[in-house]
C-alpha positions in Angstrom: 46.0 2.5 -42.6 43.4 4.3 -45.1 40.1 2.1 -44.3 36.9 2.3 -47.0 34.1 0.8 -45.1 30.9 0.3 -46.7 31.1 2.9 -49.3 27.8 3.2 -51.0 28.0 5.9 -54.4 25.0 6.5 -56.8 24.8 7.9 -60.0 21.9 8.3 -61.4 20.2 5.3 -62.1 23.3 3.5 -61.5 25.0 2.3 -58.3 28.9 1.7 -59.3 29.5 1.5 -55.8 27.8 -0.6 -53.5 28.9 -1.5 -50.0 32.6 -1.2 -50.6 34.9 -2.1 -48.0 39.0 -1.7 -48.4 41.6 -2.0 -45.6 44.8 -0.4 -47.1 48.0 -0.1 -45.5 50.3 2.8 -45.6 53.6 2.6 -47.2 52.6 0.6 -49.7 51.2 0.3 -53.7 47.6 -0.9 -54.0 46.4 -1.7 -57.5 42.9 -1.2 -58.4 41.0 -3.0 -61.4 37.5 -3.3 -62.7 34.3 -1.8 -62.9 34.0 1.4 -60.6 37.5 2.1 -60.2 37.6 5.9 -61.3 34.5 6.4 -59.1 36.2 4.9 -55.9 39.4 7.0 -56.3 37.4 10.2 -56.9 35.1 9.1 -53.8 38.2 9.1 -51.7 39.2 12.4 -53.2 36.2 13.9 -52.4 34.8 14.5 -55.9 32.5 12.2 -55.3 29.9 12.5 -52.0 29.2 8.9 -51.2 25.3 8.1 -50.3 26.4 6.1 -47.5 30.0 4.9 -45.9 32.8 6.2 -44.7 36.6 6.6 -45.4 39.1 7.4 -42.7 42.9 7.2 -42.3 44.4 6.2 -38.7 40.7 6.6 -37.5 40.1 10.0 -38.7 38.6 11.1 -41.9 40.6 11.4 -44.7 41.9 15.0 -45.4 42.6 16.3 -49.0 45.1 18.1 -48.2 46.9 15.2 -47.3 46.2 14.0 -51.0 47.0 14.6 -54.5 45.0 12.9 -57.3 45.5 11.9 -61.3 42.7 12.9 -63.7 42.4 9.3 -66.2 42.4 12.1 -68.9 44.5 15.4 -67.7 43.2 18.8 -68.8 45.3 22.0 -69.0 44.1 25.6 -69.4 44.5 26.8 -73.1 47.7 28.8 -73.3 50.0 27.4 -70.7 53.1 25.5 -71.3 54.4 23.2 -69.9 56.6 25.4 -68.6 54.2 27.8 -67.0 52.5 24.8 -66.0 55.9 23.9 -63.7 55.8 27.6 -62.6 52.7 27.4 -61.3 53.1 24.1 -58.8 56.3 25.9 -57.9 54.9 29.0 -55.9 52.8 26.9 -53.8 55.7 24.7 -53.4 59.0 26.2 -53.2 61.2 24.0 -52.1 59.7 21.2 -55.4 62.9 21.0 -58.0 61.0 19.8 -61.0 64.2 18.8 -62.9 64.7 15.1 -61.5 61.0 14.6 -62.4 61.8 15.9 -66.2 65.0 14.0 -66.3 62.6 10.4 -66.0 59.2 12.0 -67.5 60.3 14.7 -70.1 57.9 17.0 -71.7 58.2 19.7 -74.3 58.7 22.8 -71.8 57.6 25.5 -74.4 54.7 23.7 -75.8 51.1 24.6 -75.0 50.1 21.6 -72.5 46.5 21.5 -74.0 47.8 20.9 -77.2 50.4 17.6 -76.5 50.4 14.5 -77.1 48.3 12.0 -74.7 51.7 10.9 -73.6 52.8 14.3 -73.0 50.1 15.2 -71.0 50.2 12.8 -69.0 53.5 13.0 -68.1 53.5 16.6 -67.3 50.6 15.8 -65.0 52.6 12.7 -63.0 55.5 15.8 -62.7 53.2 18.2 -61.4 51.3 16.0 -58.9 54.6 14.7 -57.4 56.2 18.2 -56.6 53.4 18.1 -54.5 55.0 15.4 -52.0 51.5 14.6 -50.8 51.5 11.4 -48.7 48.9 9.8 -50.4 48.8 9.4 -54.2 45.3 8.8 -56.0 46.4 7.8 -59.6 43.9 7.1 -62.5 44.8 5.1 -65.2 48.4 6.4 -65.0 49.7 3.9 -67.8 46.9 4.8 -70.4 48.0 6.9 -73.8 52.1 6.2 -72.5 54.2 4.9 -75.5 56.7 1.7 -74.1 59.1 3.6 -72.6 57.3 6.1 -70.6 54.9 3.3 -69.1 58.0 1.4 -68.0 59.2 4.8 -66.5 56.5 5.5 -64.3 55.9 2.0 -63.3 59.5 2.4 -61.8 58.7 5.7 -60.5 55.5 3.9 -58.8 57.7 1.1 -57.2 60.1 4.1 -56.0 57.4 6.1 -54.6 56.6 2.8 -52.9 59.3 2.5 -50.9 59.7 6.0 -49.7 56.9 6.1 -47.2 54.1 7.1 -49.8 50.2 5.3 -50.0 49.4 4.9 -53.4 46.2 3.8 -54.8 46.7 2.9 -58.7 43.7 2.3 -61.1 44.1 0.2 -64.1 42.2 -1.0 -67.0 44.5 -4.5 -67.0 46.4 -6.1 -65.1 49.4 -6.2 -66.9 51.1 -2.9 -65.9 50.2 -3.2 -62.5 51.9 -6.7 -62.3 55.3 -6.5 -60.5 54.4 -3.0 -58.8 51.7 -3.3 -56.3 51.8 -4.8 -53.4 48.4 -6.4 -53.4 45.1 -5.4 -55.7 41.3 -5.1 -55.5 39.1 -5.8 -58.3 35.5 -4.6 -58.4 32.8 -5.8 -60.1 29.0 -5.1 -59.5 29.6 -2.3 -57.4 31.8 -4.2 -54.5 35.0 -6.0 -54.2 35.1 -9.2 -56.0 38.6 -10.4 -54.7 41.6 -9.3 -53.1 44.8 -10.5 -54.3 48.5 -10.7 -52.8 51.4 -9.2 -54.9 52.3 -12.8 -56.2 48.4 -13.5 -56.8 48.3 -11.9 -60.2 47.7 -14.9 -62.5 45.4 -16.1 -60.6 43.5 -12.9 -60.3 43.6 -13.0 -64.1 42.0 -16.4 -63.9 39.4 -15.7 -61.2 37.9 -12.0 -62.9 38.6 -12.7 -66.8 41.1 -10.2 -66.9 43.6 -12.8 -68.5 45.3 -11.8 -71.5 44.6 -7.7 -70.8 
């Protein structure tokens, strides 16, 4: 159980978080939606250092290391390929075999990963974050800048990496993808949580926080 009690983040003149308070269960897909969703998932990374609140997992704090986190918008080092990119991830984890991964989220493996396509990118970073095998999965907009095919692919590969033990928090900018995947979602609005909706709660959730038609 990952539990967000409280959480209180500033920025500036802006509060986007204000008093948030999650109880998520492990081994299981938790959609996210609304205003403040990239903030909460970096808070939880620790990108973020929240003004007040606290986030824990079994009772203790939260580790990173027990983490692995997707950027909305992925960024690569000029130069690399994808490829090199794959190399990389691979020395720090050895026994990672990348080519499953490729087979449902292919990439150009001798193109510079700066230079691909939205969809490319974002792809290679999905392979790169799961040859991690981090228990718990922080993933930002995964679906935005994926063509038809590649959002249905990870959406599958989300449902998958449901049922095999892993904690996944999934931000969205509509409901849509996240329909049929997640096991219950949390939308924000005005820097808490304005409702908590089962798995089979999603039209009404549309109804209830004007995401309808997303």
């Amino acid at each position: 159980m990952i539990t967000i009690d409280a959480l209180r983040v500033r920025d500036g003149e802006q509060t986007p978080l204000d008093g948030v308070t999650m109880l998520l269960t492990a081994n299981a897909v938790h959609g996210i939606a609304g205003e403040g969703r990239s903030v909460l998932l970096q808070a939880v990374y620790g990108l973020l250092t929240p003004e007040s609140g606290r986030i824990s997992a079994g009772g203790r704090p939260l580790r990173r290391r027990d983490m692995a986190y997707l950027e909305a918008e992925p960024h690569f080092w000029p130069g690399l390929t994808a490829r090199d990119c794959i190399d990389l991830v691979r020395r720090c984890n050895p026994a990672s075999d990348p080519a499953p991964l490729l087979k449902r989220l292919p990439v150009p493996p001798d193109a510079e990963a700066s230079g691909m396509s939205p969809a490319e990118r974002k792809r290679l970073a999905l392979v790169l974050l799961l040859m991690r095998h981090k228990q718990v999965l922080l993933l930002d907009e995964p679906f935005r800048g994926l063509d038809v095919e590649s959002l249905f692919a990870v959406q599958r590969l989300i449902l998958q990496l449901g049922t095999e033990g892993r904690t996944l928090l999934v931000a969205a900018d509509s409901l849509t993808p996240l329909d049929g995947i997640c096991d219950d979602l949390y939308v924000l609005g005005g820097g808490c949580v304005r409702g908590r909706y089962e798995h089979y709660e999603f039209q009404r959730a549309a109804r209830e926080t004007g995401f309808a038609g997303k």
